[in-house]
C-alpha positions in Angstrom: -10.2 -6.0 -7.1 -7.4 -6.8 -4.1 -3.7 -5.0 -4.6 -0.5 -5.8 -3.3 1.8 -2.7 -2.7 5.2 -3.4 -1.2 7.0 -0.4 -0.1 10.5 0.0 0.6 11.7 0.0 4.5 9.7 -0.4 7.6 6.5 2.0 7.7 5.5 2.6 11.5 1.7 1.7 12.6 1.0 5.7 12.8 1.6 5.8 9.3 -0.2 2.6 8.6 -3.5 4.2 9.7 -3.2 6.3 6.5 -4.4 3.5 4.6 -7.2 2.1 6.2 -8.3 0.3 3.7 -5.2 -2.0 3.4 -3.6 -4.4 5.8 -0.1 -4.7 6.2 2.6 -6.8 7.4 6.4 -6.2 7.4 9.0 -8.8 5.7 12.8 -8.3 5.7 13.2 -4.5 4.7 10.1 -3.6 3.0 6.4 -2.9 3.5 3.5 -5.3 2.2 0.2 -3.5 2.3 -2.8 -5.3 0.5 -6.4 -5.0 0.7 -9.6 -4.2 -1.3 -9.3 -1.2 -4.6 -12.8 -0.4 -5.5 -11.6 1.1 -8.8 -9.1 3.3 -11.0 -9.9 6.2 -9.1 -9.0 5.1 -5.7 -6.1 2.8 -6.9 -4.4 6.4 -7.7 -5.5 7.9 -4.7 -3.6 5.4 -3.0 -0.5 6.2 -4.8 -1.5 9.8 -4.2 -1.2 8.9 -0.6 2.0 6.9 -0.9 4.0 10.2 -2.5 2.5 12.6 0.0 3.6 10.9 2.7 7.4 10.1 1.1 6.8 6.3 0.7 8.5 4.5 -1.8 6.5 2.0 -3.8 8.8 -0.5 -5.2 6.0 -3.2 -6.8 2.4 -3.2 -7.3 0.2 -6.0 -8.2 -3.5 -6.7 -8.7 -3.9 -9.9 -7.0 -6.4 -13.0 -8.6 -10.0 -12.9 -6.8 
């Protein structure tokens, strides 16, 4: 499954590197990060991630394969 996670604001490249897994690009105030979930488990380990580190998830989408 690929996700789409946009995030509110500008996240910096240091803080990028906590999600390896995802590729990102920055569009007019927000955060797009996208990339490969392997399953449930690590889909909420993402968001895990997201809180811990004070980001703001505004959308998230599973994208078509």
């Amino acid at each position: 499954m690929r996700y789409e996670i946009r995030v509110e604001g500008h996240v910096s490249q240091t803080l990028a590197k906590a999600f390896p897994e995802l590729d990102h690009v920055t569009i007019a105030g927000y955060t797009l990060l996208f990339g490969p979930v392997v399953d449930e488990a690590h889909l909420y380990g993402l968001l895990d991630r997201f809180q811990s580190l004070g980001l703001r998830v505004r959308e998230l989408r599973q994208l078509p394969d």
